[in-house]
N, C-alpha and C positions, 0 to 999 in steps of 0.2 A: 504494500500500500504506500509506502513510505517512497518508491522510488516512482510510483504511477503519480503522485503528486507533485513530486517536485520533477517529474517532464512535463507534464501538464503546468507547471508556473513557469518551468522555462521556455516553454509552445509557447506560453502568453507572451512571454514579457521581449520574447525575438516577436511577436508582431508589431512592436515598437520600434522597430532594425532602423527605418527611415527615418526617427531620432536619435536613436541611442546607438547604432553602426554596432550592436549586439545581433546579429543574426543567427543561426542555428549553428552555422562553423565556429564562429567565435565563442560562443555559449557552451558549446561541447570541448574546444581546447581549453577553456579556462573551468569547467566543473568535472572533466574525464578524470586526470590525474586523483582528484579528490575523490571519486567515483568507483575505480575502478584501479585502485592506489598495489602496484608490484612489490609485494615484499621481497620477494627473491630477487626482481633489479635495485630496489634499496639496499639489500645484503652486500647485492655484487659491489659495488662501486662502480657500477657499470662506467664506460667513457660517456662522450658528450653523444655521438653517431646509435650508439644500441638505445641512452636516454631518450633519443628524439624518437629513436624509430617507435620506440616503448610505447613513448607519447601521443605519436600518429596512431598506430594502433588502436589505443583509448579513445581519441578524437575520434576514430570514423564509427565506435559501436557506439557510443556515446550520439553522433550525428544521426544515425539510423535509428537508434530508438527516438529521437525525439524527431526526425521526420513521420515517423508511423506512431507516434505514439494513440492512434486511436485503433490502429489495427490491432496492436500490441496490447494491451489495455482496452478491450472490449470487454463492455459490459453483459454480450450477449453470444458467446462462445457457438461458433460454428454446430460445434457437436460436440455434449458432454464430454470427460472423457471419464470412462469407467475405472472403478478399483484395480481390476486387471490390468487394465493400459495402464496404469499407474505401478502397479507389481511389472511388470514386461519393462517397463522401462529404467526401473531401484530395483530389482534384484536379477543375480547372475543365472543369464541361461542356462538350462540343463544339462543342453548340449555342445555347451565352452568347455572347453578345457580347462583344469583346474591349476 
């Protein structure tokens, strides 16, 4: 809930972009890193080059959830998904190797 809200304030407040030159790129490199924050590239010390890349990365799922955020964030689910979809997709096949 926590993160459908606050895409949905940040939808809003980029339709302000033509004052505030916040648009959904900008909004998403400035709230990704805090978002979707690498502990393992903060361990690394990573350089400047794997940082940025890190940070691109963040930026563009960050951009995509908040371009869809009503697709993503539906209120009214295509089609349930059942207990079982739910077990099929959290626990290991029978026929995986163990």
């Amino acid at each position: 809930r926590t993160l459908e809200y606050l895409s949905r304030h940040l939808t809003y407040i980029a339709s302000f972009s033509s004052t505030t030159n916040m648009h959904i790129r900008n909004l998403a490199l400035v709230w990704a890193p805090n978002l979707l924050r690498s502990k393992e590239i903060e361990d690394s010390g990573c350089n400047g080059d794997a940082a940025f890349m890190e940070v691109r990365v963040q930026q563009v799922v960050i951009e995509f959830i908040l371009n869809h955020v009503d697709e993503i964030f539906s209120r009214s689910p295509a089609a349930p998904i059942s207990k079982r979809d739910c077990d099929d997709l959290l626990l290991p096949s029978k026929s995986a190797p163990s």
